[in-house]
N, C-alpha and C positions, 0 to 999 in steps of 0.2 A: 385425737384421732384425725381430725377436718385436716390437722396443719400438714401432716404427717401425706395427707394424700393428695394436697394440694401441692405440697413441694413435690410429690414424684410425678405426678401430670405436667406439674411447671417445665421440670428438667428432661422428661421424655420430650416437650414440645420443643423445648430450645435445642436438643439433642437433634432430635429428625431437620426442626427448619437448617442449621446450620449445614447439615447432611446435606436436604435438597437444593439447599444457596450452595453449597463447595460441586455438585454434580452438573448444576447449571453452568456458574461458570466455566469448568470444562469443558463441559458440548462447546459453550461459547466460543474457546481460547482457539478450537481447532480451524484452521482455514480452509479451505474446499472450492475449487476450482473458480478461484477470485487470482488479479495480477492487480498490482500496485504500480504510481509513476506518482513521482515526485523530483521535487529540485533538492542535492544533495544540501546545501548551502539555501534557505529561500531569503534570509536576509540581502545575501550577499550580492556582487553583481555576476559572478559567475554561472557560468551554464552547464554546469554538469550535472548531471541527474540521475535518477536508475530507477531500474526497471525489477520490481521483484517476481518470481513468478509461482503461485500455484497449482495450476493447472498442469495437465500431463501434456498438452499441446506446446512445444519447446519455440515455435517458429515465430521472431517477432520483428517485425519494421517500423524503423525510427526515421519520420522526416522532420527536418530545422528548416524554419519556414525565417526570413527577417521579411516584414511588411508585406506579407502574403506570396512571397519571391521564394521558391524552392531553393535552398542552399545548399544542402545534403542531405542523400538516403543512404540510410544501412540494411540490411539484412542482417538478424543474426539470432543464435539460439542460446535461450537461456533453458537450463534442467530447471526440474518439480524441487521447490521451496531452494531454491537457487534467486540471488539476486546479482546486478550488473551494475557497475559504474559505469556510465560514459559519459568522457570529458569529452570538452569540449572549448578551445581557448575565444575566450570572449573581447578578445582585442582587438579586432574589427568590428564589431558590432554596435548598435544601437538604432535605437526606437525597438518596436514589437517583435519580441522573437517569441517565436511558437514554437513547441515542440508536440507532435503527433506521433504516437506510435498505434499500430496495429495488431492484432491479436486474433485470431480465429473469428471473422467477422465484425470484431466492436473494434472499436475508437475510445483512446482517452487524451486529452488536451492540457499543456501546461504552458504559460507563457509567464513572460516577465518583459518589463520595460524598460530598456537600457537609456542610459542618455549620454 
């Protein structure tokens, strides 16, 4: 009788946690008014990168800094769960390039080190 109801509490309990693990990670998986920037290549020495966006605010600015010297700005709009390549030819470059883009009041910063 013991075993009999010990396996069915066992399997109700692995049942439900597995339940409440697969619901969490969901909520987790979904994204919510976050943008991403990274370098497309980060081994590489290229400068191209992108900009992903979640947020319903479309309007973003991208400046390339080499050794704290403005080199180019862009304007430009990326859509909701919309992401963007932008190259950029890295054959004049080297030492510190930064890359700064802009978002609805925040700031995010990617740089690499050319030589």
């Amino acid at each position: 009788m013991y075993p009999k109801v010990i396996f069915f509490f066992l399997t109700l309990f692995i049942i439900s946690s597995f339940s409440w693990l697969a619901y969490q990670e969901k909520k987790q998986e979904e994204i919510k008014n976050q943008w991403f920037l990274y370098f497309q290549n980060p081994q590489q020495p290229d400068l191209n990168f992108v900009i992903e966006n979640y947020t319903d605010n479309k309007n973003f600015k991208w400046l390339l800094l080499k050794n704290e010297q403005l080199v180019k700005k862009e304007d430009m709009i990326i859509k909701n769960k919309e992401n963007k390549e932008i190259k950029i030819n890295s054959n004049n470059f080297s030492g510190k390039i930064i890359v700064k883009v802009q978002h609805n009041g925040e700031e995010k910063e990617i740089y690499k080190i050319l030589k």
